[in-house]
Structure formats: C-alpha cells, structure tokens
C-alpha positions in Angstrom: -32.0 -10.4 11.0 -28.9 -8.0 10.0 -26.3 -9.4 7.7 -22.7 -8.8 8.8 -19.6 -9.5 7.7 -19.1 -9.7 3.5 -22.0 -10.1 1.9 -20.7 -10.3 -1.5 -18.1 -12.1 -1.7 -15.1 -10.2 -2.4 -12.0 -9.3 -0.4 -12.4 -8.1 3.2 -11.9 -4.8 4.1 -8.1 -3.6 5.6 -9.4 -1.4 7.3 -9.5 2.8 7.1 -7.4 3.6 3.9 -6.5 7.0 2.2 -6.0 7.8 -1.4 -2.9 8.7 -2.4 -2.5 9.5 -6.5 0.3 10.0 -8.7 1.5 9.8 -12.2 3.7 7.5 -13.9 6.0 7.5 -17.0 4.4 4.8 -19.2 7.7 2.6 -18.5 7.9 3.2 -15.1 3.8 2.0 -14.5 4.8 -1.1 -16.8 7.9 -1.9 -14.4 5.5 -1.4 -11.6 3.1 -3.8 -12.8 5.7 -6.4 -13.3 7.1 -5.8 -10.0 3.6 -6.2 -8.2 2.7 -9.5 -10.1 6.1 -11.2 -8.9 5.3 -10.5 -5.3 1.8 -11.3 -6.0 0.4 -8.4 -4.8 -2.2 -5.6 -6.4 -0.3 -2.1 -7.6 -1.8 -0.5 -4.6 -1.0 -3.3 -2.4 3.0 -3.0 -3.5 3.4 0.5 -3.6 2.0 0.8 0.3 4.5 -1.6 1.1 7.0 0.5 -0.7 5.6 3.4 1.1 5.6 1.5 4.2 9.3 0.8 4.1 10.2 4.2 3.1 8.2 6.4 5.7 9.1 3.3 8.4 11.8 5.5 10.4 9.6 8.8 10.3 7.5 9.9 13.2 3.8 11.8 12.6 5.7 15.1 12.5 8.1 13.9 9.8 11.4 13.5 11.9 13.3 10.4 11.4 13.5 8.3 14.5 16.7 7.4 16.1 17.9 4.3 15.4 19.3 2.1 18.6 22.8 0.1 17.8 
C-alpha cells in the first residue's frame, strides 16, 4: 500500500513555488521580521504577499492592466 498525502507531519505543500533571493540591509531584514510576525506569517510567506500586491495589475508580459472605473 502507497502512502499519500503528508507523511511527516509538517505543513502541506502550496503548490509549485520559485525562488526568488535578495539581500537586505541588516535594519531593513529586522523590520521585515517584525512586520511578518504581526501578520503571523513566515518572511517568505509576507514578502509574496507583498509581491503579490505589487505585481497584481501586471500582465505575463509586464504591462499594467487597465483598470475599469
């Protein structure tokens, strides 16, 4: 019999991800920490949602969409 679903325990998957790195001032990754705690989230978890919102109007070929009144 095959096992499925997660065998050990931890968090399930969200799905296919990329890596995306970057560096930091010391400061700013401290602030950044901070920030991600209050909202309760990992640091990889808040900055795709800061990602998220900033990309949000952009199309795949990097246009901004046209925003409806």
């Amino acid at each position: 019999m095959s096992a499925t679903g997660n065998r050990g325990g931890g968090q399930r998957s969200k799905g296919e991800r990329s890596f995306v790195a970057t560096r930091v001032s010391v400061e700013c990754r401290a602030k950044l920490d901070a920030a991600a705690r209050s909202s309760n989230l990992s640091v990889s978890e808040y900055v795709e949602a800061l990602i998220a919102q900033a990309v949000r109007d952009v199309d795949l070929h990097g246009s901004r969409l046209q925003k409806t009144a």
